[in-house]
Each structure stands twice: as structure tokens, then as C-alpha cells.
NUMAR-839231 format. One record per atom (N, C-alpha, C): residue number from 1; y, x negated, z negated; residue in three letters. Coordinates in Angstrom, 3 decimals, padded with zeros to 6 digits. Layout:
BEGIN
R   seq         yy         xx         zz   type
R   NUM          Y          X          Z    ala
...
//
This chain:
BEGIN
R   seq         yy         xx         zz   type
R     1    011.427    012.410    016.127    unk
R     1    010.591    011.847    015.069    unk
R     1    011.374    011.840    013.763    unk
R     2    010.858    012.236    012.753    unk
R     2    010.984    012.401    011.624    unk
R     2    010.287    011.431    010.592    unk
R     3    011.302    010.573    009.700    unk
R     3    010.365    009.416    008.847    unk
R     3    011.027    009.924    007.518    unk
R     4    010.110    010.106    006.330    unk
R     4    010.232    010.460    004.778    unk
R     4    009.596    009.398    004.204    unk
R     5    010.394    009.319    003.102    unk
R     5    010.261    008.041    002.061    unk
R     5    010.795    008.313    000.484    unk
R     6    009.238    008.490   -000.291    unk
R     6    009.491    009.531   -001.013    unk
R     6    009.858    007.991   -002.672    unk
R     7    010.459    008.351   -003.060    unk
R     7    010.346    007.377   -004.518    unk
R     7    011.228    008.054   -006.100    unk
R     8    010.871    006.769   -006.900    unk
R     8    011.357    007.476   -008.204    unk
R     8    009.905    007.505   -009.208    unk
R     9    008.642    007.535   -008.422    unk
R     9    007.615    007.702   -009.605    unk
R     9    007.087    006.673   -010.506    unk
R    10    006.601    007.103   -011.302    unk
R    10    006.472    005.855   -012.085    unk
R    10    005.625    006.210   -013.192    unk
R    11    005.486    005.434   -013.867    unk
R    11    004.643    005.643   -015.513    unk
R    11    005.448    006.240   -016.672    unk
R    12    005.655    007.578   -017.046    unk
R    12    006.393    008.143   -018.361    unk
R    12    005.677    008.614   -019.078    unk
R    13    006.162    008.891   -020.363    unk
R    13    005.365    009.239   -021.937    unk
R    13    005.641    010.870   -021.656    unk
R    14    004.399    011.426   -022.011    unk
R    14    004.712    012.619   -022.264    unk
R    14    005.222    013.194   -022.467    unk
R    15    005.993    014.383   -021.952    unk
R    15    007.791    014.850   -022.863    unk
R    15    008.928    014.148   -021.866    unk
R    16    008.544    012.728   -021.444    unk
R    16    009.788    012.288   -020.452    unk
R    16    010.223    013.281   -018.910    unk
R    17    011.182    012.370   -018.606    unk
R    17    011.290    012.728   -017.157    unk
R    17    012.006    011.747   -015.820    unk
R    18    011.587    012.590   -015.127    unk
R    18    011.840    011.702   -013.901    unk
R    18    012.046    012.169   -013.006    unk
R    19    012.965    011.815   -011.821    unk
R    19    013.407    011.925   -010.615    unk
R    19    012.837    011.398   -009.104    unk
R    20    012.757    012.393   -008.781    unk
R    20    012.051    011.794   -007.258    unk
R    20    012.686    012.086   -006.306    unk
R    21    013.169    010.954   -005.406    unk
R    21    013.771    011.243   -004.112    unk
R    21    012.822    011.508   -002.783    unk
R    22    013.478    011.941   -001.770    unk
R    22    012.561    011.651   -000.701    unk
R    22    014.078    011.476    000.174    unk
R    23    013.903    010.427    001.122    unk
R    23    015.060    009.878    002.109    unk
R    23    014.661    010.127    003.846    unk
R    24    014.927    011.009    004.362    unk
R    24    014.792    011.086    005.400    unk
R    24    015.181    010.443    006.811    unk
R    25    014.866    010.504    007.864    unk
R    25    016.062    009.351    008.714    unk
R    25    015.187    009.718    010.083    unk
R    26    015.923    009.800    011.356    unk
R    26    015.317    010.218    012.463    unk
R    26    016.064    011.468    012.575    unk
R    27    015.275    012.674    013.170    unk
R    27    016.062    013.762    013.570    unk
R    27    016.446    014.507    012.204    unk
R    28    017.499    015.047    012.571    unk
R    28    018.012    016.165    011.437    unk
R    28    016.998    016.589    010.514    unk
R    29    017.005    016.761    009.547    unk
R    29    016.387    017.472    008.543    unk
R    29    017.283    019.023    008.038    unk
R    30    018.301    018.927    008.344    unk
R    30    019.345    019.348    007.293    unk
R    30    019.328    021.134    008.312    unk
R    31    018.308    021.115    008.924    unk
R    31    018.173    022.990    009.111    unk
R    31    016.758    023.180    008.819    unk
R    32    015.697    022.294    008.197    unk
R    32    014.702    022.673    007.758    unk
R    32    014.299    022.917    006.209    unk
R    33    013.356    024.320    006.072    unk
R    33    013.034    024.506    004.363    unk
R    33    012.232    022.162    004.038    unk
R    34    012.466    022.635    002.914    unk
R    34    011.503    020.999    002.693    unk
R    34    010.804    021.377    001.584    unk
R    35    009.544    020.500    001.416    unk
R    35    008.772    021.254    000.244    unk
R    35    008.246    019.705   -000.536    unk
R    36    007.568    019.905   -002.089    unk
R    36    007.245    019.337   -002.537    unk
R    36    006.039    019.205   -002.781    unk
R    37    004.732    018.804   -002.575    unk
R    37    003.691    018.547   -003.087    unk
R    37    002.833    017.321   -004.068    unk
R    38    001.795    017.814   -004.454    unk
R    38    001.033    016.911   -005.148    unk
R    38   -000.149    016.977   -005.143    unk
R    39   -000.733    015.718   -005.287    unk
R    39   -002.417    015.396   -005.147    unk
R    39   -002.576    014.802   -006.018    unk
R    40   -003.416    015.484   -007.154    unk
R    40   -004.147    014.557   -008.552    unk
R    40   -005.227    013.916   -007.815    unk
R    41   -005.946    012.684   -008.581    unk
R    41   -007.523    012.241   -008.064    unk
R    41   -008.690    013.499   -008.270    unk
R    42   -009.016    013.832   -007.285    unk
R    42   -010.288    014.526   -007.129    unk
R    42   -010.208    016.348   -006.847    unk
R    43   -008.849    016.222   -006.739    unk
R    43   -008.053    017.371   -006.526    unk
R    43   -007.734    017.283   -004.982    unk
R    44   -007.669    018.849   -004.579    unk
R    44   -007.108    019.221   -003.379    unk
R    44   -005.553    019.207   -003.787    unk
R    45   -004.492    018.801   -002.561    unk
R    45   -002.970    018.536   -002.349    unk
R    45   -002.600    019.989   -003.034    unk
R    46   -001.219    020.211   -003.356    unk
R    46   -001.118    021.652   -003.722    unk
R    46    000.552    021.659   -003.857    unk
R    47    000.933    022.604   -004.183    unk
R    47    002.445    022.973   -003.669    unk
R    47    003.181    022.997   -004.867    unk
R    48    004.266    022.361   -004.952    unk
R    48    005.033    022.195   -006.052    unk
R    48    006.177    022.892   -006.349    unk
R    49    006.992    022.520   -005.139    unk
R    49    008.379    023.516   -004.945    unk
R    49    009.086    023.410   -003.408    unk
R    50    009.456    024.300   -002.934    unk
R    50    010.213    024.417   -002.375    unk
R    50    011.558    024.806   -001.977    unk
R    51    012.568    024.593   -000.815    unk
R    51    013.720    024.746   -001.007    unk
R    51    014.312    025.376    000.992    unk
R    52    014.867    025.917    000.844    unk
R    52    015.346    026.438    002.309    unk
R    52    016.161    025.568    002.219    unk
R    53    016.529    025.500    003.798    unk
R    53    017.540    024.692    004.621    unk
R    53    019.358    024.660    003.637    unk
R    54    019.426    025.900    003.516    unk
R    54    020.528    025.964    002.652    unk
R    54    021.096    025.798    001.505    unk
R    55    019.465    025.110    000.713    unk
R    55    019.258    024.858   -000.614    unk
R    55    019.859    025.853   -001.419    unk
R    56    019.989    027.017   -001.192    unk
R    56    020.321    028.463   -001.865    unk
R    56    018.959    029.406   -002.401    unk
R    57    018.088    028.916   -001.620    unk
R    57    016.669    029.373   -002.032    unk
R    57    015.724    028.077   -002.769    unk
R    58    015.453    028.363   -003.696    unk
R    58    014.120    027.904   -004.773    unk
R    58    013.013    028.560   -004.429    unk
R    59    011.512    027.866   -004.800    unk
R    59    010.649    028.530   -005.179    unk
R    59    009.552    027.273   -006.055    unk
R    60    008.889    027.834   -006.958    unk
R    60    008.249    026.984   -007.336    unk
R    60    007.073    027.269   -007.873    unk
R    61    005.972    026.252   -008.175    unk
R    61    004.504    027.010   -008.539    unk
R    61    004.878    027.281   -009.963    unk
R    62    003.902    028.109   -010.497    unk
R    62    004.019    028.724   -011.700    unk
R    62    004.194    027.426   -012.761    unk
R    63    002.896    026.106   -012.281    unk
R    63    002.754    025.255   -012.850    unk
R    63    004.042    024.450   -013.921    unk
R    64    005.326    024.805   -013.011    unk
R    64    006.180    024.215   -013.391    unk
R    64    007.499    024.517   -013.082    unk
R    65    007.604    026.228   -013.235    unk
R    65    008.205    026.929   -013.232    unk
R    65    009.163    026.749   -014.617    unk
R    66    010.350    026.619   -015.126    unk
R    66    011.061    025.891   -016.032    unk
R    66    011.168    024.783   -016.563    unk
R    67    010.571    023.428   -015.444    unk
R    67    010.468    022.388   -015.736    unk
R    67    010.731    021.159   -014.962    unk
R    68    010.360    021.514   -013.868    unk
R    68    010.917    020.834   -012.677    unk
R    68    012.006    021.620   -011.811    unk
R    69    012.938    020.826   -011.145    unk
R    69    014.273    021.602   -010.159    unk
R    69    014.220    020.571   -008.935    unk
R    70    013.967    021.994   -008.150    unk
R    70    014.417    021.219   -006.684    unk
R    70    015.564    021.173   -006.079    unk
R    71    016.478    020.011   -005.216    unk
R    71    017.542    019.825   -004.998    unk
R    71    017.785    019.477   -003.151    unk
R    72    018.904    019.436   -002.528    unk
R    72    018.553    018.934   -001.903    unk
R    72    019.965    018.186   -001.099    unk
R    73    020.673    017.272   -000.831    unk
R    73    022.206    017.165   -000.213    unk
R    73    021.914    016.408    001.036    unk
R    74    022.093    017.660    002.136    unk
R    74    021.978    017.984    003.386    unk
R    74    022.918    016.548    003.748    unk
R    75    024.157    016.185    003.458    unk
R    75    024.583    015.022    003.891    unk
R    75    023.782    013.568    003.780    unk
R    76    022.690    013.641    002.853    unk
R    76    022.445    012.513    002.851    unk
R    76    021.243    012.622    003.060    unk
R    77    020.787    013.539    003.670    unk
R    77    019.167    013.716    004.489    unk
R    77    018.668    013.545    003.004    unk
R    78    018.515    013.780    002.084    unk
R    78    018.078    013.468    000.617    unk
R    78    017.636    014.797    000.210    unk
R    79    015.858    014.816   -000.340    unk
R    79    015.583    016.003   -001.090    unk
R    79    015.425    015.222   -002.768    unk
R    80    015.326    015.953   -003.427    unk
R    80    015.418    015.675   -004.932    unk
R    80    014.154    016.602   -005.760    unk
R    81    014.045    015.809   -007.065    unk
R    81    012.570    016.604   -007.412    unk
R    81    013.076    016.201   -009.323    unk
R    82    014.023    016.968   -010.254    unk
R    82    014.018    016.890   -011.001    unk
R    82    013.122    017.126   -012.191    unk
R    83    012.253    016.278   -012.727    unk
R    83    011.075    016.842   -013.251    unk
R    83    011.254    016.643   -014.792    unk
R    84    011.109    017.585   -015.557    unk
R    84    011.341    017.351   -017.003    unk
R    84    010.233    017.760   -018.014    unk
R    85    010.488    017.456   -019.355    unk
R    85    008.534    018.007   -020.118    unk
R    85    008.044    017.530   -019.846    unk
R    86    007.212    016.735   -018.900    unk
R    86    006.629    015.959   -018.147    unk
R    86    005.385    016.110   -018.791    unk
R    87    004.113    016.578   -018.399    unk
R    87    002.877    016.886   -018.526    unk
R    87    001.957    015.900   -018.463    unk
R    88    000.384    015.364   -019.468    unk
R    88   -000.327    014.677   -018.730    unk
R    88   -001.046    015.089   -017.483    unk
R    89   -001.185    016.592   -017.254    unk
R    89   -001.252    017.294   -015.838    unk
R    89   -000.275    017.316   -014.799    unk
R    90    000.597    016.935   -014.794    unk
R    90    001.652    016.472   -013.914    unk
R    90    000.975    015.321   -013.005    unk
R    91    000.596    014.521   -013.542    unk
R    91   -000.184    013.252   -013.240    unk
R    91   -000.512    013.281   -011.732    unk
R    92   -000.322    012.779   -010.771    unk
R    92   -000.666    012.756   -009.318    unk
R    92    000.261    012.035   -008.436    unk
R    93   -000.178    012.194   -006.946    unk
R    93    000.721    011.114   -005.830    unk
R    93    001.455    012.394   -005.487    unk
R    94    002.826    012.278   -005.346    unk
R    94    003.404    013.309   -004.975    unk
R    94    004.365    013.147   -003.832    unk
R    95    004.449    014.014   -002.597    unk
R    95    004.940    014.258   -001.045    unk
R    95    005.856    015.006   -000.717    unk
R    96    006.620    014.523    000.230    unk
R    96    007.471    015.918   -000.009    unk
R    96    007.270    015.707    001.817    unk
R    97    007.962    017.040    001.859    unk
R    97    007.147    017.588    003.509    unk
R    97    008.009    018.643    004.317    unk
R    98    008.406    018.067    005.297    unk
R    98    009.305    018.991    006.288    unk
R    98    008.827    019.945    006.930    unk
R    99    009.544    020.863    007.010    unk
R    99    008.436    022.139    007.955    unk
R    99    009.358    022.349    009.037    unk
R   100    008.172    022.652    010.007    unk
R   100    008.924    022.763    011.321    unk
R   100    008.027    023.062    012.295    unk
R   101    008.496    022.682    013.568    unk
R   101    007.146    023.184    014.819    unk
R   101    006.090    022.179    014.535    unk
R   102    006.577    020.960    013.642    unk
R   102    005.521    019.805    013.205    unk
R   102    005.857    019.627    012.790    unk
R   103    005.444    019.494    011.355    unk
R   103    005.174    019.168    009.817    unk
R   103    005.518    017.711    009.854    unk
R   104    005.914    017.026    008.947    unk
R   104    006.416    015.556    008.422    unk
R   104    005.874    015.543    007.261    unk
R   105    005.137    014.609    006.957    unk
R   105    005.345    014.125    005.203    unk
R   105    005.673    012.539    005.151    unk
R   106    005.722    012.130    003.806    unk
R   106    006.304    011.093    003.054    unk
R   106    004.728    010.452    002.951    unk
R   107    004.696    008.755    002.485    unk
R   107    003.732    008.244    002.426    unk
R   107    003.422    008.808    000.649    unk
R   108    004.053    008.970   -000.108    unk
R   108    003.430    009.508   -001.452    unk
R   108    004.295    008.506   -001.999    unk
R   109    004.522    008.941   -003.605    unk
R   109    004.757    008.266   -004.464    unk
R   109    004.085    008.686   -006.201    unk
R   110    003.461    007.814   -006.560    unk
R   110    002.557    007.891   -007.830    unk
R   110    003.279    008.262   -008.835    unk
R   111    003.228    009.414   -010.102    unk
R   111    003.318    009.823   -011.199    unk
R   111    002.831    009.962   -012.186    unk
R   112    002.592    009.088   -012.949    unk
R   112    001.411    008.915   -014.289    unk
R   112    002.204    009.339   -015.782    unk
R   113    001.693    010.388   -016.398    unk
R   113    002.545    011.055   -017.208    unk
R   113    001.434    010.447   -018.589    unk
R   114    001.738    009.498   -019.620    unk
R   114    000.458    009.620   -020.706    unk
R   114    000.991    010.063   -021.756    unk
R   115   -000.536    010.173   -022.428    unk
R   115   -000.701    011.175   -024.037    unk
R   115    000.090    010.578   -024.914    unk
//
């Protein structure tokens, strides 16, 4: 069993930024890719960034492709979600999510970016 516990979100001004952890605990994490997602209100969930096991591989949606950085230090079961520019489209509950023979996610943590 695998438990994620995602935090760091919060209310920032447009242009700010912010950091999001996710803390893992239970079985290893530290040979699985981990990924980032987000769910605005009234929106389907959607994919933010991801990172391989070795944190040597990136990938990220176009959305926020030079703006957010994904991180991840395998010692401390810890993924990271450096988000910068910070968009009022940014705006959503955001997950981060283990992949594996069964999927894990985080209960969410809220990001409210205003005008």
C-alpha cells in the first residue's frame, strides 16, 4: 500500500509562485515514474508533468511547458512541483499519482491563482 499527501497550495497573485509537495510513505516509490495532475471545476482531470523513476526524464503538458519544473528526491519519498508565472488558468485541485501495476493518488491540494 501506497499513501500520497500532496501540499503547498494555496491562494497566489498572478505572476506568483508556488511549490507543491507530495510525501509518500508505505511501499517504495523510489522505482516508479510519478506524475502530476490537475482538475479545474467543471473540467475533466488532465496531466501536468511527469518524471521517471530516475528523475533524469521530464515531460510536461504544453500548458506549462517553461513554467512549471518537476522534481523528485528518491530519499525522501518526496515529488516536487515547482510552479512559476502562475496563471489565472492554473487555477485547480492538483494530484500527483504513482504509476504502477496500481495507480496511487494523493487526496488533492487546491491552487487559486487571481487577476
Amino acid at each position: 500500500q501506497v499513501q500520497l499527501v500532496e501540499s503547498g497550495g494555496g491562494l497566489v497573485q498572478e505572476g506568483g509562485s508556488l511549490r507543491l509537495s507530495c510525501a509518500s510513505s508505505g511501499r517504495t516509490v523510489s522505482n516508479s515514474k510519478m506524475e502530476w495532475f490537475r482538475q479545474a471545476p467543471g473540467k475533466e482531470r488532465e496531466f501536468v508533468a511527469g518524471i521517471t523513476w530516475s528523475g533524469t526524464g521530464t515531460f510536461y503538458a504544453d500548458s506549462v511547458k517553461g513554467r512549471f519544473t518537476i522534481a523528485r528526491d528518491n530519499a525522501k519519498n518526496t515529488l516536487y512541483l515547482q510552479m512559476n508565472s502562475l496563471k489565472p488558468e492554473d487555477t485547480a485541485v492538483y494530484y500527483c499519482k504513482r504509476n504502477g501495476v496500481v495507480d496511487y493518488w494523493g487526496q488533492g491540494t487546491q491552487v487559486t491563482v487571481s487577476s
